[in-house]
LUMTORMAR-651619 format. One record per residue (C-alpha): residue number from 1; residue in one letter; x, y, z. Coordinates in nm, 3 decimals, decimal comma, m for minus. Each point is the difference from the previous one (the first is absolute). Layout:
N
{atom NUM "A" {X Y Z}} ...
# end
This chain:
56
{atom 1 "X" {m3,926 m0,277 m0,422}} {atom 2 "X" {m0,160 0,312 m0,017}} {atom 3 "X" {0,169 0,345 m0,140}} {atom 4 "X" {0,130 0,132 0,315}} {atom 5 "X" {0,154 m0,328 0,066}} {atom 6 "X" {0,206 m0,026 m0,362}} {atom 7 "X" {0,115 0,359 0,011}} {atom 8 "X" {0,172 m0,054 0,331}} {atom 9 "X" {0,111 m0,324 m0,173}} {atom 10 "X" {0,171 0,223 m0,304}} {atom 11 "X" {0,124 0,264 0,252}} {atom 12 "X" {0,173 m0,238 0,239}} {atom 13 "X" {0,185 m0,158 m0,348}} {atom 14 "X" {0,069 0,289 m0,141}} {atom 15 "X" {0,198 0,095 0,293}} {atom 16 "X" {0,155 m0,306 0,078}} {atom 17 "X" {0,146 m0,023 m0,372}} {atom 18 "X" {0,119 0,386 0,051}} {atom 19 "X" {0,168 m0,149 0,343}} {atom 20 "X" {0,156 m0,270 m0,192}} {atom 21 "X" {0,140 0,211 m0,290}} {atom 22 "X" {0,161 0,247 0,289}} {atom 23 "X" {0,138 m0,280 0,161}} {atom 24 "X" {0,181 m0,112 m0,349}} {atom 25 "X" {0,150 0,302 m0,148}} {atom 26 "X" {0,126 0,154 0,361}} {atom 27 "X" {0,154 m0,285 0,056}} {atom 28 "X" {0,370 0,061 m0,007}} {atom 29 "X" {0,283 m0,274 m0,046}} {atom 30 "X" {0,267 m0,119 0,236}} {atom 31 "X" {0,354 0,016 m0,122}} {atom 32 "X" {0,213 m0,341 0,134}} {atom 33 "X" {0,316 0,072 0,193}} {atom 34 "X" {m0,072 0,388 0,032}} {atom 35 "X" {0,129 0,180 0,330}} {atom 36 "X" {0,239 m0,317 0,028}} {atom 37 "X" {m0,259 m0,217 0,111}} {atom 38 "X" {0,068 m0,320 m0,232}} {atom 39 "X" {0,376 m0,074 0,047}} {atom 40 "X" {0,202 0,064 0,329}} {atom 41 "X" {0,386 0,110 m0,060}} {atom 42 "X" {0,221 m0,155 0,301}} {atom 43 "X" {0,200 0,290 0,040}} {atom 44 "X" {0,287 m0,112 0,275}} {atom 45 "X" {0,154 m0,333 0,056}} {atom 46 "X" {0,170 m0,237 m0,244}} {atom 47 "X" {m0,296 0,011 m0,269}} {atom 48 "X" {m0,003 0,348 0,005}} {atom 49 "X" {m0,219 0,214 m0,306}} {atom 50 "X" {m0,089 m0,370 m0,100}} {atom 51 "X" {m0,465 m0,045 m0,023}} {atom 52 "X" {m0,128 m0,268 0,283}} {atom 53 "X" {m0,177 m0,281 m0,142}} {atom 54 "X" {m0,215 m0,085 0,292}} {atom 55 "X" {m0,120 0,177 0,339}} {atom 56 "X" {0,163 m0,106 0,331}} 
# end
């Protein structure tokens, strides 16, 4: 491997590890059940404002 070949080598890490890092600290979490998107509320019927176990 000559020197032309190694420094591209260390460049193209370099930059992949900077990639990476970006990647991990932008990142942003996910709350559960935000925006009502966990639990549905029946909301007429005989079990009204009661939270549906399982989709239809």
């Amino acid at each position: 491997m000559n020197r032309f070949e190694f420094k591209n080598l260390v460049k193209n890490l370099k930059n992949s590890l900077k990639e990476k890092t970006f990647f991990k600290d932008l990142r942003k979490e996910v709350e559960t059940g935000a925006n009502g998107t966990q639990d549905y509320v029946v909301k007429k019927g005989a079990n009204k404002n009661t939270v549906a176990s399982t989709r239809q």
